[in-house]
C-alpha positions in Angstrom: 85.1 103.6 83.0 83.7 100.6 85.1 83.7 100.1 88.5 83.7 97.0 90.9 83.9 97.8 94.1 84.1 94.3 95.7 87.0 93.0 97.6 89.7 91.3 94.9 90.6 87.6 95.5 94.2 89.3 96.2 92.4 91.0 99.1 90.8 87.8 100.5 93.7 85.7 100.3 96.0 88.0 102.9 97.3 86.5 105.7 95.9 88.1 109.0 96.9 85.1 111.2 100.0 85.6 113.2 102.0 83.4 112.6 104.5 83.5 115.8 103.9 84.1 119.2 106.9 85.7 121.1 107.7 84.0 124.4 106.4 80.5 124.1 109.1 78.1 123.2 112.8 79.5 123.3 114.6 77.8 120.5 111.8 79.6 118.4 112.6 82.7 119.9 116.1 82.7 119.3 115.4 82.1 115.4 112.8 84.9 115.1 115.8 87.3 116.6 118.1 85.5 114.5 115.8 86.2 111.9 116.4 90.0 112.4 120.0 89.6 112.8 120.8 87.7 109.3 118.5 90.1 107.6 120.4 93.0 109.2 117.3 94.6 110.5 118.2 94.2 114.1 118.8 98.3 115.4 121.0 96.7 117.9 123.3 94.9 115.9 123.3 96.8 112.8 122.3 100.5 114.4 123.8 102.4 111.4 121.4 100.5 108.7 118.3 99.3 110.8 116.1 102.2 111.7 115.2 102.2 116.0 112.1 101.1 117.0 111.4 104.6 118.0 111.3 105.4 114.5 109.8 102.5 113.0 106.7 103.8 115.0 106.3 106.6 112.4 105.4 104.4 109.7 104.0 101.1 111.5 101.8 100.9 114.4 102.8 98.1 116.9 101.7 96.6 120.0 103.8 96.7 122.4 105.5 93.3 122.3 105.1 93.3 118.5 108.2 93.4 116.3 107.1 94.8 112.4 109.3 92.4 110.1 109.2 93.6 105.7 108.3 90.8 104.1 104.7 89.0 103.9 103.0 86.9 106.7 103.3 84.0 104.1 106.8 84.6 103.8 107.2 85.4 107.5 105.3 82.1 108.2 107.3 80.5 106.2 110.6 81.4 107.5 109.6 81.1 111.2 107.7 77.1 110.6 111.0 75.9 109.1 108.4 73.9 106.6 107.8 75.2 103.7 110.9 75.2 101.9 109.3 74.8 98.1 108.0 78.2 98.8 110.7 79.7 99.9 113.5 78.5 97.6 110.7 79.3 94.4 111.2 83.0 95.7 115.0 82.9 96.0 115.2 81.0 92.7 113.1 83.9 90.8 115.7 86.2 92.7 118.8 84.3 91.4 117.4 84.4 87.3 116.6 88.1 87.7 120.6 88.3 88.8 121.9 85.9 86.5 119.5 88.0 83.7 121.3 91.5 84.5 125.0 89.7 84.4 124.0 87.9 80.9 122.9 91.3 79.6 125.5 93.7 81.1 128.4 91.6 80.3 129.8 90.9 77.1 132.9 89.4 78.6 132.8 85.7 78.4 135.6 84.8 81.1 134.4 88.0 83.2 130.7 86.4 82.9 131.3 83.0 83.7 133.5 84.4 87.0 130.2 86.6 88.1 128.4 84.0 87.4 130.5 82.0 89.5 130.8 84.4 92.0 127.2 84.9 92.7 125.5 81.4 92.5 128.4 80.6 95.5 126.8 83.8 97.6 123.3 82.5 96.9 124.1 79.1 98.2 125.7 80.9 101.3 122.4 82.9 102.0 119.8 80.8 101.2 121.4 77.6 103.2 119.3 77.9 105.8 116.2 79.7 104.4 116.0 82.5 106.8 116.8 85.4 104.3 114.3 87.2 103.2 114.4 87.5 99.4 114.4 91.1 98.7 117.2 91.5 101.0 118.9 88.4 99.4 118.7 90.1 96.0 120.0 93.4 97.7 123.2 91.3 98.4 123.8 89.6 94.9 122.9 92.7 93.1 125.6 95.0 95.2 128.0 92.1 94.9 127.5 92.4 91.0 127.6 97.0 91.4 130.7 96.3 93.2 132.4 94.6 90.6 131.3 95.8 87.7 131.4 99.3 89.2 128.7 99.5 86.7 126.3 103.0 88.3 123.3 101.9 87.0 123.0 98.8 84.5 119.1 99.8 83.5 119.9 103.4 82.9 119.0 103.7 78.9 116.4 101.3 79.8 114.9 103.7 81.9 115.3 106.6 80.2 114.0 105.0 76.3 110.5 104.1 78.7 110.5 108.0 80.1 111.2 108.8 76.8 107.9 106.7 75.2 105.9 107.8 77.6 106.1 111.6 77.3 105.9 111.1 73.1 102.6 109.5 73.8 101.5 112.0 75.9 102.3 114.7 73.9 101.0 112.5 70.6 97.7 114.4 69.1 95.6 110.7 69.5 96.4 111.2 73.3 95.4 114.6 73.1 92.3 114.6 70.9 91.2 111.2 73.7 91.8 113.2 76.2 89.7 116.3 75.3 87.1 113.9 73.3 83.5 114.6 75.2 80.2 112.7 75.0 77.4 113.4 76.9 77.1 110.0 78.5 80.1 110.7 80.1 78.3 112.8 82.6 76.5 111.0 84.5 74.6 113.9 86.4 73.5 117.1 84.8 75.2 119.9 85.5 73.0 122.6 87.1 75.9 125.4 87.0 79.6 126.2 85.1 81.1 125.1 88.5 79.2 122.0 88.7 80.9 121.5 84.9 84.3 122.4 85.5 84.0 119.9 88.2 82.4 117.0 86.5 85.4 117.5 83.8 88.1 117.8 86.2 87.2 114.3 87.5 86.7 112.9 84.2 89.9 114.0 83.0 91.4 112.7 86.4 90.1 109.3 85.8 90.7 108.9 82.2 95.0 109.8 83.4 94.3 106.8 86.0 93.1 104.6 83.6 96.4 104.8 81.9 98.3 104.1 85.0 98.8 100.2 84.4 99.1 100.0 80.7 102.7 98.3 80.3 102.6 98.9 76.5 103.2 102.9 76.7 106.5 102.1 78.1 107.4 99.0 77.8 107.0 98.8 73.6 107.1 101.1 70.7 103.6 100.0 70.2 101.8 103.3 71.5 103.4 105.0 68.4 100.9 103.6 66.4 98.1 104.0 68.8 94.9 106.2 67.3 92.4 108.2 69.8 90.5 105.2 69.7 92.5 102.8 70.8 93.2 105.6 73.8 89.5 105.9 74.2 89.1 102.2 74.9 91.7 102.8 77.4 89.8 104.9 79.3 87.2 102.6 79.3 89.0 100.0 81.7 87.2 99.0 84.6 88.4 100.1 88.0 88.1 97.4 90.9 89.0 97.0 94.5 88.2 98.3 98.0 90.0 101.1 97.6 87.8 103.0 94.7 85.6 105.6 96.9 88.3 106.1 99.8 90.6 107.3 97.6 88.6 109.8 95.7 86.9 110.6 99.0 90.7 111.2 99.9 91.5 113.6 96.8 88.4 115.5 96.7 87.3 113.9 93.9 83.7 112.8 92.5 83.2 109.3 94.2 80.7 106.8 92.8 78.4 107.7 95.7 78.8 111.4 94.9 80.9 111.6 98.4 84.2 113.8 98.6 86.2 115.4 101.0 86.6 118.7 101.6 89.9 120.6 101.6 93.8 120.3 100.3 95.9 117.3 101.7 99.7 116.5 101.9 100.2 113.0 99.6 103.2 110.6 100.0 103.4 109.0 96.5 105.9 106.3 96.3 107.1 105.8 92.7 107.5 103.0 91.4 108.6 102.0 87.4 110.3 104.2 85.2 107.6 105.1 82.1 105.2 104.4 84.3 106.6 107.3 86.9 105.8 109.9 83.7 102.2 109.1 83.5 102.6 109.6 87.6 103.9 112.9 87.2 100.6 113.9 84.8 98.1 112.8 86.9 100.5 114.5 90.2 100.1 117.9 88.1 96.5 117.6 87.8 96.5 117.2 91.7 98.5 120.4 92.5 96.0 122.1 90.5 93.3 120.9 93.0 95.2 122.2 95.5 97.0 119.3 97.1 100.9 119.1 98.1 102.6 116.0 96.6 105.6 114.8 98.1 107.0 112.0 95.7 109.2 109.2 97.4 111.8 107.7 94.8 114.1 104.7 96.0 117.9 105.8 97.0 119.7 103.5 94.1 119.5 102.1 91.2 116.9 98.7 91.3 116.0 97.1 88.4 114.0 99.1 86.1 112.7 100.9 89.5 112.7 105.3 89.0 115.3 106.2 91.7 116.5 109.8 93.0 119.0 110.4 90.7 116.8 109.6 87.4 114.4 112.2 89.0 117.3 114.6 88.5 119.5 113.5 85.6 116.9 111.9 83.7 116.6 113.9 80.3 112.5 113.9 80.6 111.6 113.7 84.4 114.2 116.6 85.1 111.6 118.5 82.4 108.4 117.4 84.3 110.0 117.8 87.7 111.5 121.4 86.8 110.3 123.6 90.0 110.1 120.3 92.5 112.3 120.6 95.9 114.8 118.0 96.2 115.7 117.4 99.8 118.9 115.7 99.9 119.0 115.4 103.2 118.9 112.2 104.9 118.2 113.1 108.5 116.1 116.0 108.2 114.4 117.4 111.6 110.9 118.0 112.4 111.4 121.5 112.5 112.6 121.7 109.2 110.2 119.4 107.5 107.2 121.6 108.7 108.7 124.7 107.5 109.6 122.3 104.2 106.1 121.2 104.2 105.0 124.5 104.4 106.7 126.2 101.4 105.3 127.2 98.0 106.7 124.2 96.9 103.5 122.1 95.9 106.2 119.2 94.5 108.3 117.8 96.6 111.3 115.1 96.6 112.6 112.9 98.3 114.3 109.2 98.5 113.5 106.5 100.8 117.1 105.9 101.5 117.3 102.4 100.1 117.3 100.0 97.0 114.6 97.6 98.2 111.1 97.4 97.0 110.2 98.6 100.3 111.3 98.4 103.3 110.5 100.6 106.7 113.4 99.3 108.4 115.8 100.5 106.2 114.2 103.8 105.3 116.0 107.3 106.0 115.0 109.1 108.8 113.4 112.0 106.3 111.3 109.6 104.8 109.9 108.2 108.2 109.3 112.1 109.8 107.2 112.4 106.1 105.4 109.4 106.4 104.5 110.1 110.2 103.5 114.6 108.7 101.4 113.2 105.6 97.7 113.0 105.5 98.1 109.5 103.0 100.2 107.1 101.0 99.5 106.3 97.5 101.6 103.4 96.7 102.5 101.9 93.1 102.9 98.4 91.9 102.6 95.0 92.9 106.0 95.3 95.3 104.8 97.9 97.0 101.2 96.3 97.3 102.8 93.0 99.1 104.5 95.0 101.7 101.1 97.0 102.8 98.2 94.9 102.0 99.8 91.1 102.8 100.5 91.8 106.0 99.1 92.0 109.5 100.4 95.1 110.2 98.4 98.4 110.3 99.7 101.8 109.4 100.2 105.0 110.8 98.6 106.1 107.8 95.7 105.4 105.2 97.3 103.7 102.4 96.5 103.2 98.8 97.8 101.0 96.4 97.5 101.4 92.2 97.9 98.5 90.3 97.0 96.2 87.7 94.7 93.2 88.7 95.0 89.4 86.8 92.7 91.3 83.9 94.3 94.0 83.1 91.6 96.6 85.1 92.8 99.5 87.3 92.9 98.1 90.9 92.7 100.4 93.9 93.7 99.2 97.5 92.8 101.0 100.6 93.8 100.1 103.8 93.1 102.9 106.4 95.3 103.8 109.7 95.6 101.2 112.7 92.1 103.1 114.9 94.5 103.2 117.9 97.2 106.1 115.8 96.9 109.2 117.3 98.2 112.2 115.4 99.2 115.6 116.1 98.8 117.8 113.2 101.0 121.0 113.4 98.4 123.2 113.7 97.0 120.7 117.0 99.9 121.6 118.7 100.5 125.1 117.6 97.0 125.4 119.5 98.5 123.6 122.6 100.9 126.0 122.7 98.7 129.2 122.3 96.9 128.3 125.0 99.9 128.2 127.1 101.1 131.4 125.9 98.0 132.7 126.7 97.8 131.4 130.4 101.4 133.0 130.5 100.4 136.4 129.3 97.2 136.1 131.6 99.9 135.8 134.5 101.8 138.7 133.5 98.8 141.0 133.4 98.4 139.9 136.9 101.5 141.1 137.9 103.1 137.3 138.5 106.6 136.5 136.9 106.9 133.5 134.8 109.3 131.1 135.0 109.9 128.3 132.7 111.1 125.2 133.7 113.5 122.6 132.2 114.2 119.5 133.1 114.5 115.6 132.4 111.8 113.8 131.3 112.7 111.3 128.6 116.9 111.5 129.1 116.9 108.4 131.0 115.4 105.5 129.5 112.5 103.9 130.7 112.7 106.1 133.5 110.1 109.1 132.0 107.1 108.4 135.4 110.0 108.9 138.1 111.2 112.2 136.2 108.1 113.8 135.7 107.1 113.1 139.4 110.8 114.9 140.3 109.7 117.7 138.2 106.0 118.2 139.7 107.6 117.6 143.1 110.2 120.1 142.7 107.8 122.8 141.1 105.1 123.0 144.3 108.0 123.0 146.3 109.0 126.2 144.6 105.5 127.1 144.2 105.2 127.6 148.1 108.5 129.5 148.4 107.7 131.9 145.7 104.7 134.8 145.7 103.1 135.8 142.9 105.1 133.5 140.0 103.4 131.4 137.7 105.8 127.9 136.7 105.5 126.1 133.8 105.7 122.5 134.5 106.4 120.8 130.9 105.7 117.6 132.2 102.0 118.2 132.8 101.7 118.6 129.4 103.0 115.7 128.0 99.7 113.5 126.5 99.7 109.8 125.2 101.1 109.6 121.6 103.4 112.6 121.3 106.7 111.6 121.4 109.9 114.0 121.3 109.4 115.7 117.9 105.8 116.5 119.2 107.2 117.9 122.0 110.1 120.1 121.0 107.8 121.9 118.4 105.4 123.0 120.6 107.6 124.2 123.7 109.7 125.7 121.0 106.6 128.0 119.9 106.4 128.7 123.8 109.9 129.1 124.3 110.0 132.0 121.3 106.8 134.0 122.4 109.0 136.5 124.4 106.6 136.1 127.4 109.4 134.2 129.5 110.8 136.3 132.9 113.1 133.4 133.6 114.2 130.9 132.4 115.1 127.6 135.1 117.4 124.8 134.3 117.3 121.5 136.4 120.2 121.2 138.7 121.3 118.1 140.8 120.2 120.1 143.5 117.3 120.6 142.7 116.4 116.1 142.3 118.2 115.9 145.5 115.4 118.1 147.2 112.7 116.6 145.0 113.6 112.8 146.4 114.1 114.5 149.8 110.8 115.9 149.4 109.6 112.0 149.0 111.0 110.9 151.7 113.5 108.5 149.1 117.1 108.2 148.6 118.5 109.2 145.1 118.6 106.2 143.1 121.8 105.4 141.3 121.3 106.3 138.0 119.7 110.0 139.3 123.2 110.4 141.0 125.0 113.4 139.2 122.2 114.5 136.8 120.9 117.8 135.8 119.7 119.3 133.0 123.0 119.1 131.0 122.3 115.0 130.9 118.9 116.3 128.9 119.4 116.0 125.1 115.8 118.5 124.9 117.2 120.6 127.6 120.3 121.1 125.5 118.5 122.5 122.7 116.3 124.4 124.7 119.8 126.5 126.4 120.5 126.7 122.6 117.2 128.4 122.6 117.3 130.3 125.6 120.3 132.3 124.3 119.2 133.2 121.3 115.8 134.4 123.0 118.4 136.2 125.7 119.7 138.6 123.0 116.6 139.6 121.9 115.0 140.0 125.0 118.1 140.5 127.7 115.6 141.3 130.8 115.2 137.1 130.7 117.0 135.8 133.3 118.9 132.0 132.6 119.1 130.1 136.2 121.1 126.6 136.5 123.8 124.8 135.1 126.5 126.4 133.4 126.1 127.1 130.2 129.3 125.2 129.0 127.7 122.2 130.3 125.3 121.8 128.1 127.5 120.9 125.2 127.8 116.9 125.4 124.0 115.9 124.1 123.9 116.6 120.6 120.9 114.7 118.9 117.9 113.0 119.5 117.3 109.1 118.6 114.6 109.5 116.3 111.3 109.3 117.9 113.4 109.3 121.4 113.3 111.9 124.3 117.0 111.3 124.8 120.3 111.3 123.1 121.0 108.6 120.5 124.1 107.2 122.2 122.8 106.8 125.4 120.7 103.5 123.7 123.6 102.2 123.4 125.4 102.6 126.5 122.5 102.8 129.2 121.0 99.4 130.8 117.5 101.1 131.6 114.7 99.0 129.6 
């Protein structure tokens, strides 16, 4: 197998310009918001589809004026200059045959055809008017308009399943087999100086010859790998590898790298599938990787698209059901931090999940399950040339070190790496499982030392934009208690709080605090309590202070959850501050927020 590792003409030819300044002429700005709007990507307009920006930050690092847009920069560009309409009606004309394609092979029906025909070339002149559709979402449109009235489930279903179906015979074929297992000496490249040393040297081997596989069409989209011998596989394995991305990504799965470099230790892998056929020869080179040790968590798209492998095929599908047999399927949509760690940390070394939409890829649309995954990961191996445009030719950075698999202009194996924006920072769950030892610890130093230890709870993130003012009412508050009380040691949360941990960060690790039993009592914020604080200050309560306590606090809320549960175990712990009935009204965090999800749409505070 050869390898180029120089950068790809794909790689030189992304845009890293940006294109559009925010703030410099205002009939531009009100297009690029417009822009959001039409697409439906706009949180504010469209909050039950367009993910926050809270939680867009799991996936995409941004700058603090910078709005993350799914499409290209030279789509993006071309959108926002209003010039370059050949471009932009080639890509919604390529959109329109793919639609008219499905409806021409779905439909038998000549009156029904010409009607859908009708139907959806009148939408696409709607959309596409004035060229500020982007034209994935575009195609989302046409194709649900065709779902709709068809109420047709999945029009490429027996397509899917006949390439799955190819692709596991060849797999299974004895040509495939004898390739696979065929050894010459030339293929090792060092000598082995041990068995270990061996084992290794054929793990990779085997690993790269699965790779190699990974972009030829023919095993599923033809019949032609029927006839294929163990050499034609063996020439197979002989296709080159190119791109940037070679030695990270080996580094990445412990594997050999050309320069004899490899990490050390197990990782947790986002794989985003992409085509069906090509999924199955996914799935064998995803079982070799469990055997090294690594956790796979395998991303499928939430509908049917195209010939795209979507949740359901992993599930009904007659041959990835077989492969897939002993995978966790999460279901669930708006799954918790708390849950995903304990998810994360199961037995389970394959697990599922969808991305929550039927686009290529889109981070705006995504599910709430798939962002908290993306943001737990330690990488993304992405498929295909979709997938590719939406990482590598754009601007944006990552919150994560991304790889890409796909077929170059010659056929070879090309391998895209683009690592993490440097600014991420990233709280594993063992980082803050230490933060919250070494509190414990200080806590059960205190109690040795005869102190009582009181925890306290309060605002912090409940009000928006208002998180510096509530952590100086906390600290305020605390030294005033601090010199009223003798021998107790106080737990101030908000002097714990570091740059880059946002709510989930936060809940996990007080919640390992909260459990450890070491709690005398337990204080809740009352409005008392930020009266004296602002007192304390010399300041009058401003309005939006008036009337709040700790039942405003969506954390707080959970923590009195908390606090009772720890109560019956240990009922010593005393519970100080508002009633407990109070604390019913703040249910659930915004994702990636520090207070409840419907205040963002009621509350003024930027």
């Amino acid at each position: 197998m050869r390898i180029d590792n120089g950068n790809s003409k794909h790689s030189r030819e992304t845009i890293s310009k940006k294109p559009y300044q925010p703030g410099l002429d205002p009939e531009m700005d009100a297009w690029f918001t417009a822009f959001f709007i039409e697409n439906h990507l706009d949180h504010f307009t469209h909050p039950e589809q367009a993910a926050a920006p809270e939680q867009v930050r799991f996936t995409v690092y941004t700058e603090e004026d910078e709005r993350y847009y799914p499409c290209s920069d030279r789509m993006f560009a071309a959108i926002m200059s209003r010039n370059e309409s050949d471009f932009i009606q080639s890509k919604y004309q390529e959109v329109l045959e793919r639609v008219l394609k499905l409806i021409d092979g779905q439909i038998k029906n000549q009156s029904e055809k010409d009607y859908l025909n009708a139907l959806i070339k009148i939408k696409y002149r709607h959309e596409t008017r004035d060229e500020i559709m982007i034209p994935s979402r575009l195609e989302k449109r046409l194709i649900r308009i065709f779902l709709n009235h068809t109420q047709i489930g999945d029009p490429y279903i027996i397509q899917k399943a006949s390439r799955n179906r190819r692709v596991s015979r060849m797999l299974n074929s004895e040509g495939f087999q004898k390739a696979l297992n065929y050894f010459n000496r030339a293929d090792l490249t060092d000598s082995p100086s041990s068995l270990a040393e061996l084992k290794i040297l054929v793990e990779d081997l085997e690993l790269k010859r699965l790779f190699s596989l990974a972009v030829e069409r023919s095993l599923w989209e033809s019949d032609e790998s029927i006839a294929y011998t163990e050499e034609d596989f063996l020439k197979m394995f002989e296709r080159p590898l190119t791109g940037n991305g070679i030695e990270p990504l080996f580094r990445f799965l412990g594997i050999q790298s050309p320069n004899g470099q490899s990490e050390v230790g197990t990782k947790k892998i986002l794989w985003m599938a992409d085509e069906a056929g090509e999924f199955v020869i996914d799935l064998a080179i995803i079982n070799y990787l469990t055997k090294l040790g690594h956790k796979i968590i395998i991303v499928f798209k939430g509908g049917p698209l195209f010939t795209k492998v979507d949740f359901e095929d992993a599930q009904e599908d007659e041959v990835l059901r077989r492969e897939l047999e002993g995978a966790l399927f999460l279901e669930e949509k708006n799954m918790s931090k708390n849950e995903l760690v304990k998810t994360l940390r199961s037995d389970h070394n394959i697990i599922a999940i969808s991305d929550g939409t039927r686009e290529n890829l889109n981070l705006l649309m995504a599910s709430i399950t798939f962002a908290r995954t993306f943001k737990e990961v330690d990488g993304v191996i992405s498929r295909g040339h979709d997938q590719r445009r939406r990482f590598f030719d754009t601007r944006f950075r990552f919150t994560q070190d991304i790889f890409n698999i796909s077929a170059d202009d010659h056929g070879a194996i090309s391998i895209y790496y683009k690592p993490k924006h440097p600014a991420v920072i990233k709280f594993s769950h063992k980082d803050l499982e230490n933060k919250a030892k070494k509190i414990i610890d200080r806590m059960v130093d205190a109690k040795k030392r005869g102190m009582t230890v009181v925890f306290y709870s309060g605002i912090i993130g409940s009000i928006p934009g208002r998180i510096s003012t509530a952590k100086k009412i906390m600290s305020v508050f605390i030294e005033y208690l601090k010199e009223q009380f003798a021998m107790t040691f106080i737990i101030n949360p908000s002097e714990y709080f570091e740059p880059g941990m946002d709510a989930d960060d936060l809940m996990y690790m007080w919640e390992i605090v909260q459990r450890s039993g070491q709690i005398d009592i337990w204080r809740f914020q009352t409005y008392d309590d930020i009266v004296q604080a602002f007192q304390i200050m010399n300041s009058k309560v401003p309005p939006e202070w008036v009337g709040k306590d700790a039942t405003f606090s969506t954390g707080c809320t959970k923590e009195m959850r908390i606090a009772l549960d720890i109560q019956a175990k240990h009922t010593e712990m005393q519970i100080i501050g508002p009633a407990k009935e109070k604390f019913m009204r703040r249910s659930e965090y915004g994702v990636g927020k520090m207070y409840d999800k419907r205040l963002g749409e009621i509350l003024p505070f930027k």
